[in-house]
C-alpha positions in Angstrom: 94.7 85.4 15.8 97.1 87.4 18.0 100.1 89.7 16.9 102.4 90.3 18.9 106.2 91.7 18.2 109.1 90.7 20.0 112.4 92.1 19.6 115.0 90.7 16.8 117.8 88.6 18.2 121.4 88.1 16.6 121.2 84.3 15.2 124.3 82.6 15.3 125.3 81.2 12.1 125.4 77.2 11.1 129.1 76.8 11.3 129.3 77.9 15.0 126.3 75.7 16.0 128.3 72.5 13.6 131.3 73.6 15.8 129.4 74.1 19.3 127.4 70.0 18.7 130.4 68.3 16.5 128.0 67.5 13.8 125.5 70.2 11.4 123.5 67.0 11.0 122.8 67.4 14.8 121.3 71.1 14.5 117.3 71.3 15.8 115.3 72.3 12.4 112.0 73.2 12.1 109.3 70.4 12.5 107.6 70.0 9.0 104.4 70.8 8.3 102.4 68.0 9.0 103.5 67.6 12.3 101.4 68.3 15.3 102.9 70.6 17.7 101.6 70.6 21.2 101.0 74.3 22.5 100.9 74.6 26.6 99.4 77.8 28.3 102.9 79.5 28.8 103.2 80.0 25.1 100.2 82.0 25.0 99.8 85.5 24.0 100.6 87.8 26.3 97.7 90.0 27.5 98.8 93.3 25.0 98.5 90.9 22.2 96.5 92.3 19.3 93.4 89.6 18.2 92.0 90.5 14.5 88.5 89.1 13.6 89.0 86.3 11.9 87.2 86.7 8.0 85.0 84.1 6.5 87.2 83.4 3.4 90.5 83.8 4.6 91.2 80.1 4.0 89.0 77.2 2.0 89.3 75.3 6.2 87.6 78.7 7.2 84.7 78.4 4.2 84.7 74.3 4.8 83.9 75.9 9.0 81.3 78.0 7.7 79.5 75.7 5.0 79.1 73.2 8.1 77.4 76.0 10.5 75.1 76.5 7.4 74.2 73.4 6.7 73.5 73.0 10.8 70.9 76.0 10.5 69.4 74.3 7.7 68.7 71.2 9.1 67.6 73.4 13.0 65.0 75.5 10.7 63.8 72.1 9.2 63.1 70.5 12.3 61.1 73.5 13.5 59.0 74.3 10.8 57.9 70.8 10.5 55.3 71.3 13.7 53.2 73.7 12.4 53.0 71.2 8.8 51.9 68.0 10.9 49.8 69.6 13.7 46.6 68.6 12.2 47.7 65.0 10.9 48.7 64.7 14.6 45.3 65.8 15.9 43.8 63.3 13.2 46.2 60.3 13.8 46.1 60.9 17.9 42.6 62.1 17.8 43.6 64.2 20.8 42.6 68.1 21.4 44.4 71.4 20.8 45.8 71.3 24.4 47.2 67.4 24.0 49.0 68.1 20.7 50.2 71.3 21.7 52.3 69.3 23.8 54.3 68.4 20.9 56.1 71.9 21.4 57.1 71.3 25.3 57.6 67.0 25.3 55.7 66.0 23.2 53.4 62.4 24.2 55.3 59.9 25.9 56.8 57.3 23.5 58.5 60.8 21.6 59.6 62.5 25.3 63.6 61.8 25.8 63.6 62.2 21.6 62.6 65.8 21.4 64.2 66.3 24.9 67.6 65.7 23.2 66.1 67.6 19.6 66.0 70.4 21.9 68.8 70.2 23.6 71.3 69.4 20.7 69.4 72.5 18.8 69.9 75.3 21.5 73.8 74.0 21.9 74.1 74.6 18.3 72.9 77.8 17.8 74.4 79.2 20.8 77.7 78.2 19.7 77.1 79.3 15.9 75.9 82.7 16.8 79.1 83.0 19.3 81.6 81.7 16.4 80.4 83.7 13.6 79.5 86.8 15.7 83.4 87.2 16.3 84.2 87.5 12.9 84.6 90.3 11.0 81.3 91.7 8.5 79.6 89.3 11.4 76.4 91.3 10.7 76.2 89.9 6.7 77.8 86.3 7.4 75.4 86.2 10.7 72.5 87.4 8.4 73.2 84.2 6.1 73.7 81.7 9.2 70.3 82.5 10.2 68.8 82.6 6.7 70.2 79.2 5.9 67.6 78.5 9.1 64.8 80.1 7.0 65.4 78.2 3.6 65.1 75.0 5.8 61.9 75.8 7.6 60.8 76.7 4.3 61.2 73.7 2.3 60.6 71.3 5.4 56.9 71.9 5.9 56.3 72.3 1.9 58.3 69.0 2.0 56.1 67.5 4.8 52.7 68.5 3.3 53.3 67.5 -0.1 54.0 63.9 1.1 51.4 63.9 3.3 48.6 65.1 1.1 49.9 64.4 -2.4 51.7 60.6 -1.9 49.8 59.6 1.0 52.8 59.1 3.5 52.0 58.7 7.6 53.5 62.2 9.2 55.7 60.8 10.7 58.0 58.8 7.6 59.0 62.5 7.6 61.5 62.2 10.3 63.2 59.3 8.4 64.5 62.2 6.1 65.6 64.1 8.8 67.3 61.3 10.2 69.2 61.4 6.9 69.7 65.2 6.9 71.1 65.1 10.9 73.4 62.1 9.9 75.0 64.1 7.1 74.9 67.0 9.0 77.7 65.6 11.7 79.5 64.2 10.0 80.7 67.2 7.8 80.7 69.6 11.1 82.5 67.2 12.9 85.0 66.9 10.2 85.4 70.3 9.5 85.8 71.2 13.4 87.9 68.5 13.8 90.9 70.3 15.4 89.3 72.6 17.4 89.4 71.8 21.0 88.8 74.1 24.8 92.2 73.7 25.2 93.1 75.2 21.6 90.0 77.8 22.7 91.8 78.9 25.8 95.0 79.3 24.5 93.9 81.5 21.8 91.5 83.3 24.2 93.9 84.3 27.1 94.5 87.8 26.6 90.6 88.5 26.4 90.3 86.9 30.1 90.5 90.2 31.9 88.6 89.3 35.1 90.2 85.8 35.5 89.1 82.2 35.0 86.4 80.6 37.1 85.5 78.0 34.7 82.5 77.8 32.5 79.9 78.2 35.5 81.6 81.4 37.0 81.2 83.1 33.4 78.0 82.3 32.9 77.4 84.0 36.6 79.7 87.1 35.6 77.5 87.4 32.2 74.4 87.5 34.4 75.6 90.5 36.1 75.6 92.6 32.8 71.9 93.9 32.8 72.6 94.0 28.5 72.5 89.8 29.1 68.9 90.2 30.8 67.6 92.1 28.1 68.8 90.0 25.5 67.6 87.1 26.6 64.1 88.3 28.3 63.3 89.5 24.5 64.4 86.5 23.0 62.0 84.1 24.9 59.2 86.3 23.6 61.0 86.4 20.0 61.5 82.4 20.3 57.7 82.4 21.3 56.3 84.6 18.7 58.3 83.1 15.9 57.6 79.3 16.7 53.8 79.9 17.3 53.5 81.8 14.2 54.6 78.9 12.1 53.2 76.3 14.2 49.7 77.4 14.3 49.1 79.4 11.1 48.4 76.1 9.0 45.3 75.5 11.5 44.1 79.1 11.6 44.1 79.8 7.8 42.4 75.7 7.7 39.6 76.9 10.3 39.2 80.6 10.3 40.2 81.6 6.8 38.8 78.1 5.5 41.1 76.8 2.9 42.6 73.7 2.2 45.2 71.3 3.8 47.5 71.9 0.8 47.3 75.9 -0.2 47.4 76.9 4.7 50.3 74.5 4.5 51.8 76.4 1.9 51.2 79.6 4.0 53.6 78.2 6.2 55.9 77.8 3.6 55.3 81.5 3.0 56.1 82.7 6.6 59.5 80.9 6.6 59.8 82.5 3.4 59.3 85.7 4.1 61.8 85.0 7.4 64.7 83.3 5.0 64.3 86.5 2.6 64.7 89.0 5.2 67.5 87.5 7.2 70.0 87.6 3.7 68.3 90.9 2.5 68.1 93.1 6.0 71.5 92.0 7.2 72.4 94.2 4.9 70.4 97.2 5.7 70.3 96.8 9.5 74.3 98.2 9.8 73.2 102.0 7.9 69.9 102.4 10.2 71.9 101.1 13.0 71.3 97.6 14.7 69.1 98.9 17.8 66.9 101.5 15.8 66.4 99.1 12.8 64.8 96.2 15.5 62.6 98.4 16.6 61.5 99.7 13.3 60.8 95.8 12.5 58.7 95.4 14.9 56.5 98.1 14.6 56.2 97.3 11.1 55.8 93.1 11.9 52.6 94.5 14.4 51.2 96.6 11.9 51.2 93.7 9.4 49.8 91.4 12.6 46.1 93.6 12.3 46.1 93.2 9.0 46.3 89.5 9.3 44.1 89.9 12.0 41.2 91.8 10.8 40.7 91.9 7.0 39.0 88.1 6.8 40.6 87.0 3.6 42.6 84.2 2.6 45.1 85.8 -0.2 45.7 88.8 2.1 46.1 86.8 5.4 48.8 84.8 3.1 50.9 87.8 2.2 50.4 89.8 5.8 52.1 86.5 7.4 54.9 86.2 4.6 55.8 89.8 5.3 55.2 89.2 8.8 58.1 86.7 8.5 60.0 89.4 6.4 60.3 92.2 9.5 60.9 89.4 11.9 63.5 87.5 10.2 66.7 89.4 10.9 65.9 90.3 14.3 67.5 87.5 16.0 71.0 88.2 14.5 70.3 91.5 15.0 70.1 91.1 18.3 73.4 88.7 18.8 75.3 91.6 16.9 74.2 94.6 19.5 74.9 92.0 22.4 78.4 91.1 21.4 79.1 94.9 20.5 77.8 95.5 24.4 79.9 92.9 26.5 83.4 91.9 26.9 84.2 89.2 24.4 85.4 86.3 27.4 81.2 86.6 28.2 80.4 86.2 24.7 79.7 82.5 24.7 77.9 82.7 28.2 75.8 84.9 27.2 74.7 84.2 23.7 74.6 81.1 25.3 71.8 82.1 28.3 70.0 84.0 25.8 69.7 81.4 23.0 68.6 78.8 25.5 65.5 81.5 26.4 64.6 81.5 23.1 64.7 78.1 22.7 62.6 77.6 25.6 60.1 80.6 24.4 59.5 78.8 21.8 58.6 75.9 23.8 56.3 77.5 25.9 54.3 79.8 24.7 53.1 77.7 21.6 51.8 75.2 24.0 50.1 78.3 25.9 48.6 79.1 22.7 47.5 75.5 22.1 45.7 75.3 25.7 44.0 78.6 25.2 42.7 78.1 21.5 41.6 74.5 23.2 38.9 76.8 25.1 38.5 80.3 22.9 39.2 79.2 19.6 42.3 79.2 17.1 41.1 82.7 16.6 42.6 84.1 19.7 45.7 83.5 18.0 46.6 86.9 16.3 45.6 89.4 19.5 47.9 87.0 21.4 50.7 87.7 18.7 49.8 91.2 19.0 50.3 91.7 22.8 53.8 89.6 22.3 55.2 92.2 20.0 54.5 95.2 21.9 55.6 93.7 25.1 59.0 92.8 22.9 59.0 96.2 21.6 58.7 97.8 25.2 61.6 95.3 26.7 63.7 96.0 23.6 63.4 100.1 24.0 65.0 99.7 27.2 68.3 98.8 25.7 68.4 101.8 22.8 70.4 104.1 25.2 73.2 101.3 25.7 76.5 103.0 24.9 79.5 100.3 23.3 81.1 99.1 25.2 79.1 98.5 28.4 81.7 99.4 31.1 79.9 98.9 33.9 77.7 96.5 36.0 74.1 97.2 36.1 71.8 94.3 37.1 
């Protein structure tokens, strides 16, 4: 929204103008409402234009926006907590090794390949744009904190979903994916509805006045953002985040099943209790993040998440291994918003989508990568090796993330 103020002319009055065309009837009105006006790039706001942060309730088209970028988390979280719930059905039904099923987290076995190419795909363009849409707002840390929580309450309920119909009615693992056909189906058509009107070339009308260093197209922003050593950061952390989040809940069911022996049902639900923890976090510590400060209160979370890792690790009991991982989840939730909110704060707002962008595809591709890693390792150690793995990830984070405390708002100047 841009404000600008232009100086008040005489209007002449509708006598002159009956007098001027030879008919009132002839005099240009207003187009009503419904009509669709057409707006070109020379009735854009000029470049001293004022933009205000749009506000999540402004308008019930504003909540109907919102409602569909929650409901798109939802369904993202549910798709990537399921892993973790069939990873042992899959070893079972494919009789295939640790290092053959971990595959499911780069391309998953041949028939499935192009199907979770396109998962992937559709899920990092998604969350890219959400986190770029929603971090623009204002009170983006809160609504930001609920975009990614919706995320949580989906990867909670799919794997309690997925292992109550596996072990309870007896369903193949992968029936599943016919409800999240369902869930996908539903989900766009109500975003595509609700974003309906919103087009580029609506975008880059409304955007002009940001575009400082001039337009290169989508390619020569992304190349710009890369020159901003805060976009490095962001996104070098967020592999490992993606990494350590999605091998978390994708290899905790096997490790409490083999190390901390209990059963199919009660590791599956410490799944559940991981995404838990993550869901609870993001809509409670958005709210605290903002008084410790965003930077300081990430690295507080993570020392805390590692100190709750050796607990996991090293006392050898099932109830306590359960909680450690939930509050695991807890600390680590609201770190990825956090992190979308200090980056936005530190770059000019024409990168923001380029950016977030770059750095949401990392983490998508962290979390890609490094569960298969884990996979192929525990192949030839043992599942075991999976909590000093975890361990080493968090303080490598924490060392990468420490790099970007002195950052001053806004970053003025190039340092790559």
């Amino acid at each position: 929204m841009s404000i600008t103020i232009e100086p008040e002319l005489p209007q002449p009055s509708p006598a002159v103008l009956a007098s001027s065309t030879g008919s009132q009837s002839d005099i240009p009105r207003e187009p009503p409402e419904h009509t669709e006006v057409t707006q070109n790039p020379d009735d854009a706001p000029p470049l001293h234009a004022v933009n205000i942060a749009p506000r999540w309730n402004e308008s019930k088209t504003m909540i109907w926006r919102l409602t569909a970028t929650f409901l798109s988390s939802f369904v993202m979280g549910a798709n990537d907590a399921a892993y973790g719930a069939i990873i042992p059905y899959l070893e079972l039904y494919y009789h295939q090794t640790y290092t053959i099923i971990s595959l499911i987290f780069l391309s998953p076995f041949v028939v499935l390949v192009i199907t979770y190419i396109f998962v992937g795909f559709g899920s990092g363009l998604q969350n890219a744009a959400w986190n770029v849409w929603i971090g623009n707002m204002a009170n983006f840390n809160e609504v930001l904190g609920f975009f990614h929580g919706f995320f949580g309450v989906g990867a909670t309920i799919s794997p309690l979903i997925a292992t109550s119909l596996i072990t309870k009615a007896n369903w193949e693992w992968y029936k599943f994916y016919y409800l999240m056909i369902g869930a996908a189906a539903i989900e766009l058509a109500y975003s595509a509805a609700a974003f309906w009107t919103e087009s580029g070339s609506k975008y880059r009308i409304e955007n002009l006045s940001t575009r400082t260093r001039g337009s290169g197209g989508t390619f020569s922003q992304t190349r710009l953002s890369l020159t901003y050593r805060v976009t490095w950061i962001s996104a070098i952390f967020l592999f490992l985040y993606g990494g350590i989040e999605v091998s978390i809940g994708g290899w905790v069911v096997l490790f409490m099943t083999n190390i901390r022996h209990g059963s199919a049902f009660a590791s599956g639900m410490t799944e559940t209790g991981f995404w838990l923890g993550i869901t609870v976090g993001r809509f409670v510590l958005g709210f605290v993040s903002p008084r410790v400060g965003q930077k300081l209160s990430i690295a507080l979370y993570l020392v805390l998440a590692m100190a709750l890792e050796f607990v996991f690790w090293l006392v050898p009991d099932f109830f306590v291994s359960a909680v450690s991982v939930s509050l695991v989840g807890f600390f680590l939730g609201t770190i990825f918003p956090g992190v979308v909110v200090v980056a936005t704060r530190l770059l000019p707002k024409d990168l923001h989508i380029a950016a977030i962008g770059f750095a949401a595809a990392l983490s998508m591709g962290g979390g890609a990568v490094f569960p298969f890693f884990i996979g192929a390792i525990s192949q030839a150690k043992g599942v075991c090796i999976l909590q000093p793995i975890l361990l080493a990830m968090l303080a490598v984070a924490l060392g990468i993330w420490g790099t970007i405390l002195g950052a001053q708002r806004p970053e003025q100047s190039h340092q790559p």
